[in-house]
N, C-alpha and C positions, 0 to 999 in steps of 0.2 A: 689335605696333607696326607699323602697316600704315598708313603716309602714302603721301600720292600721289608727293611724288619717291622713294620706296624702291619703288614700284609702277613708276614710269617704268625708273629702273634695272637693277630686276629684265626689267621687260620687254626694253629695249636687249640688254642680255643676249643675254637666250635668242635674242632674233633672229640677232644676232651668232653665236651657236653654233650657227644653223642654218644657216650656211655661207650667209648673206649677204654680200656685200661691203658693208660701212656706213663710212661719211666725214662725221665728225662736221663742222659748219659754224665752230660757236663752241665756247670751254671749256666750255659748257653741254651737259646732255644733250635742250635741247629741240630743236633744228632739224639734222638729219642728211639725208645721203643714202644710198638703198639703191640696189643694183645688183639690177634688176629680169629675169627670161629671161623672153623670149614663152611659153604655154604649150603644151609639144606640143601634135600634132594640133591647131593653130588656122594661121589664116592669120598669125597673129605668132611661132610659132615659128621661133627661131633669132634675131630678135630681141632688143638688150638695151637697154631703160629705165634711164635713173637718176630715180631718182623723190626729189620731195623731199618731207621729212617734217616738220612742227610739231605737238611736242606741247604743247598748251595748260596752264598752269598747275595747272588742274582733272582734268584727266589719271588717272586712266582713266573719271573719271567724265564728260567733256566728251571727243567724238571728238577721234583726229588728225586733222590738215589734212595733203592727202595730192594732192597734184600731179608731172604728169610736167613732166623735161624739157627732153628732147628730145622733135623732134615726134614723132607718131602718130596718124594717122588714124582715126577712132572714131567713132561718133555722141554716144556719151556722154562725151566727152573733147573741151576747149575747144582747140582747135587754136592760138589765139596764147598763153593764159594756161597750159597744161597741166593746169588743174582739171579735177574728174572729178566728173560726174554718178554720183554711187552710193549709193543708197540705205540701206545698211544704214552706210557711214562716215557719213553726212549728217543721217539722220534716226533711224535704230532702233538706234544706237551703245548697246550696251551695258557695264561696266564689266567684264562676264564675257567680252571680247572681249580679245586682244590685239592686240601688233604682226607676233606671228608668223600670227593669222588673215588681216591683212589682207594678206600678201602671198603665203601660200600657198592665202588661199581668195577673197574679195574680190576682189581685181586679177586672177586668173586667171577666177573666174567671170563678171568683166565681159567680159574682153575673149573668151571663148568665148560670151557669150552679150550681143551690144548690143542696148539696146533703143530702136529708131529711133523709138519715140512719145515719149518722155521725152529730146528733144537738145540736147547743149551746142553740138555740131558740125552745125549744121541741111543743109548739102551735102550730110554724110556720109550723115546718116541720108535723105535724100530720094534718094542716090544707091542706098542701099540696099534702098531701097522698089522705087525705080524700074526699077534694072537691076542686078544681085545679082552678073554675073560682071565689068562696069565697077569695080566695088565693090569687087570681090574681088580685082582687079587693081593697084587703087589705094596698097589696104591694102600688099598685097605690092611696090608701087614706095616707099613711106612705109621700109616695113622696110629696107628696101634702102638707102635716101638716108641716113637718118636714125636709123636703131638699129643699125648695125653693132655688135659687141662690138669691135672695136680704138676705135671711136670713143670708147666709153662707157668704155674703160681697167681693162675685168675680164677680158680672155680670160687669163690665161696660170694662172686655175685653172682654167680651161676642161677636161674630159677630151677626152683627143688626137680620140678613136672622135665625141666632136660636134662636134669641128670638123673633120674630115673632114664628116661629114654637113651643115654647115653652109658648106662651101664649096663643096660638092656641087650646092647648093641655089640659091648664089649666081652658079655658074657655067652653070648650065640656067636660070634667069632670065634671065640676064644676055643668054641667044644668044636668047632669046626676045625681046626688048625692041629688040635691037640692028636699024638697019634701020626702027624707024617715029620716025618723025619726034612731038617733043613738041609738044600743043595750045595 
């Protein structure tokens, strides 16, 4: 007996048990928020996303819709709307996919790996083209502004050992930045 909201359910779930922070919107189980972490080693680490989720009625056989949002700077991520350019949620969604793919493999393999031919964020991706460490610097005042974990309201399961490294992070930024004057 394998309907799609017993599929949806099942899926919520298992996310949930993967030590997602999720905030459902409505009594329904289709429009949720997940608490997203940058992924190490990326210029979004230490970062946290809440990203918003709709699953479609047809569900798992029709992708989630899957936007950030708070900002973040991206090529492939629409900077006013949070939609995300990505092609396997968009186009080659499979029903063999979950919602624990997309946020353990999807969202982290975008934002390690943008691709500035394909941009929602046309800036981004021409900053990126253009001038890589502009770019890189952008990203890392974006995380700063705009994805803090007290802003987004998940740190306190934070482990103690990343937020030390995470305020580590934010405090060697921080003296770096301080002293130039914004554009």
């Amino acid at each position: 007996m394998s309907s799609p909201s017993k599929r949806r359910e099942m899926d919520l779930m298992k996310l949930m048990m993967s030590d997602y922070k999720v905030e459902m919107i409505n009594d329904g189980m289709q429009e949720f928020y997940v608490d997203f972490h940058g992924p190490n080693d990326s210029l979004y680490q230490g970062g946290v996303w809440r990203i918003r989720v709709e699953l479609p009625d047809a569900y798992p056989y029709k992708s989630p819709s899957i936007g950030f949002v708070n900002k973040i700077y991206h090529p492939n991520v629409d900077e006013m709307s949070g939609s995300v350019c990505l092609d396997v949620i968009n186009q080659t969604w499979s029903p063999m996919f979950d919602l624990v793919n997309v946020f353990e493999v999807f969202l982290p393999q975008l934002l390690l790996y943008p691709n500035p031919s394909d941009p929602l964020n046309g800036e981004a991706a021409a900053l990126m083209m253009r001038d890589r460490p502009a770019y890189e610097q952008r990203v890392k005042e974006y995380c700063e502004k705009y994805a803090k974990p007290e802003d987004v309201g998940a740190p306190s399961e934070e482990k103690s050992s990343d937020e030390e490294l995470s305020e580590e992070e934010y405090d060697s930024s921080d003296e770096a930045v301080v002293g130039k004057p914004d554009p």
